[in-house]
N, C-alpha and C positions, 0 to 999 in steps of 0.2 A: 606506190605513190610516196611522195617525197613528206620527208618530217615537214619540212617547209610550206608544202602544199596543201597538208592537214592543219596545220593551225594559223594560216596567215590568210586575213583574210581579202587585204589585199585595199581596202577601200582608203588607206591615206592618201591623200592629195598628194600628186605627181610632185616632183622638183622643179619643172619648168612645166612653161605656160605651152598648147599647143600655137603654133604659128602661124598668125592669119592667112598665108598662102596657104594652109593646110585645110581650113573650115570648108571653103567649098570641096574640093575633091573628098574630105569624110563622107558629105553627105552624099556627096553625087554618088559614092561606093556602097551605103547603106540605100539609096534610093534603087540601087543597079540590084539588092540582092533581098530587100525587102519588098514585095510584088504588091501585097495592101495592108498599105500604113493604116490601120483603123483599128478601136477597138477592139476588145475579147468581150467585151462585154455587150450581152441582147438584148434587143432594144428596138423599139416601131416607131417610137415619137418619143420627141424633145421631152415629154414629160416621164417616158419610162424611162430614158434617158438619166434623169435628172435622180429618181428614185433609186436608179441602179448604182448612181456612182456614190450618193449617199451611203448605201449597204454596203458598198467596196471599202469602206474605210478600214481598215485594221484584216482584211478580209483578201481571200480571193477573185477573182472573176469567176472561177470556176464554181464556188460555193454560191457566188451571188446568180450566175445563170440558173444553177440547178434550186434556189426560192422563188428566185423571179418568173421562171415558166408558169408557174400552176398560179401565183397571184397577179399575173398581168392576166391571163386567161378568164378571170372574173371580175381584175380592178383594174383598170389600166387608165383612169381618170383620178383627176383629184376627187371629185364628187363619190366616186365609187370606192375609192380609197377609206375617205372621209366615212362613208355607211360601214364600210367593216367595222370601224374602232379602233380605238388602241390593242384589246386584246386579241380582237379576231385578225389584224394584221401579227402581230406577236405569232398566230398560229403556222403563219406561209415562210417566217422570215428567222424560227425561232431556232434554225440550226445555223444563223450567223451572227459570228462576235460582237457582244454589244449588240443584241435586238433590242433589247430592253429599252436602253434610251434610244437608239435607231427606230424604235416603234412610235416614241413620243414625238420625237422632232419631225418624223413624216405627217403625223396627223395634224401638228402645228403647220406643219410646210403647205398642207394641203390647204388648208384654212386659211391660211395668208392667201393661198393663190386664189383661191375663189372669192374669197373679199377683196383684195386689191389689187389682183392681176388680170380680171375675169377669165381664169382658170388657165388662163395662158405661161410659161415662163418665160418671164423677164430675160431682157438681153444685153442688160447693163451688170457691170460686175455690183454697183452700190447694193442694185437690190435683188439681187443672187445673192449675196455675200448679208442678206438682212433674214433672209428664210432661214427658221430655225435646221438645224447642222449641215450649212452651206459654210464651207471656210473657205480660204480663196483658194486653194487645188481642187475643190470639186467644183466652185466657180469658174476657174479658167478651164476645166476640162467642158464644163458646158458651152462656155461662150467659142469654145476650138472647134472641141467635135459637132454640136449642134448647129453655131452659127457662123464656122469660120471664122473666128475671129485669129487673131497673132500671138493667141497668149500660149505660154509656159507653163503647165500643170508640174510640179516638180514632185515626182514620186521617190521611193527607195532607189528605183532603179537609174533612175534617172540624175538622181543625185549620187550616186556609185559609177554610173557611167561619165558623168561631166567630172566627177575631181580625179576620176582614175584617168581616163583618155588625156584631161589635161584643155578640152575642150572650154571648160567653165568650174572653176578653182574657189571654193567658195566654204564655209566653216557652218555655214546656216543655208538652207530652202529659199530663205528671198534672194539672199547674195548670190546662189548660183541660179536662180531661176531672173534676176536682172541680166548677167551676163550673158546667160543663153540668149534672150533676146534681143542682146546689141549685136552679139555675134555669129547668129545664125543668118544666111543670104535670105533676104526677103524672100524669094520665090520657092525656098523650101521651109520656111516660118512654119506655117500651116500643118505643114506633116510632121514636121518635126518630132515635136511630143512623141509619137508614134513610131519612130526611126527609133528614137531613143531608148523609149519604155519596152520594145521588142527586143533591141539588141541588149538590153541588161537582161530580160527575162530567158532568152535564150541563148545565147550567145555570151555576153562579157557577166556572167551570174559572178555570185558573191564569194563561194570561198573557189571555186576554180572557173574559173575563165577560159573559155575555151578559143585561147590564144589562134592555135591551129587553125582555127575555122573562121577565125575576122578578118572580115574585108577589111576593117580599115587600121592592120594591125600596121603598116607601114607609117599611119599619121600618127598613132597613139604614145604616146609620153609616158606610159607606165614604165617605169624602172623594170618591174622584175618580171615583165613581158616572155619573156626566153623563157623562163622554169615553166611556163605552162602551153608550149607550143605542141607538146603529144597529145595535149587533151583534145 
């Protein structure tokens, strides 16, 4: 492997913008080779849903499926949540980063929901975005994944894939998650997230990019594209 290839990491924003003839056929080529756009993360209902992406923060999918099995298996409500407690949620959730405050803010979250939502989640970002550690990426991942909605959850990935591709150029998470959704074609809005956060997690990852094997390396605006096509 190339000196270059060890220590670059690759995530500066492209020199040009990718080219609006360009947006459709990316996705149509990540649609072609991406079979289902959906989650990594398990999940039966909106409200484990909700819980899971909470714990995702700083975190895996894979650490967060393997706490969330055995406590959705005895909690999978807010009420039932709520009966654990702080500590005894602490016990299902305590080999993921940040359980500590992750443990506080679900039991607030819970509490809110059975006082003000009657136990249902909310499907407006104002009051997603009011539940104690709901920020607006795990809001717009609930109101996407649970209720269809058009929104833009903007991850690691997902912000490494838009400034690197050249798709959506942006120095901050809102700036590029406002572009992605002027710029993605209505009728793949919806999955999008999912195109995305797939193709950074396996495919365009962070210090080697596995050039060779992208569909949509023909659109893509990465400069130094070519150094990583054996991979």
């Amino acid at each position: 492997m190339s000196k270059a290839v060890k220590h670059k990491t690759a995530d500066t924003p492209p020199s040009r913008r990718l080219p609006n003839r360009d947006v459709r056929p990316f996705f149509e080529k990540l649609a072609a080779t991406i079979d289902e756009p959906v989650t990594e993360l398990q999940y039966n209902s909106t409200f484990e849903l909700l819980i899971a992406v909470i714990l995702s923060a700083q975190a895996t999918d894979i650490s967060v499926n393997i706490a969330t099995g055995p406590l959705f298996a005895v909690a999978n409500t807010p009420e039932a949540i709520l009966a654990l407690g702080e500590d005894g949620l602490k016990d299902y959730i305590k080999s993921i980063g940040l359980y500590n405050a992750k443990a506080k803010n679900i039991i607030k979250t819970c509490a809110d929901l059975i006082e003000k939502h009657n136990s249902q989640v909310p499907e407006t970002r104002p009051e997603l975005e009011a539940l104690a550690g709901v920020g607006r990426k795990t809001a717009n991942v609930v109101l996407n994944t649970a209720f269809g909605q058009p929104t833009m959850a903007v991850d690691t990935h997902i912000f490494r894939v838009s400034n690197r591709t050249g798709l959506a150029t942006g120095k901050t998470v809102l700036a590029v998650e406002k572009k992605l959704v002027e710029r993605i074609p209505d009728d793949f809005i919806v999955d999008a997230h999912h195109y995305l956060i797939l193709h950074g997690r396996y495919t365009c990852q962070a210090r080697t990019p596995k050039c060779g094997a992208c569909p949509v390396y023909a659109e893509c605006m990465f400069k130094d594209k070519a150094k990583f096509l054996e991979l």
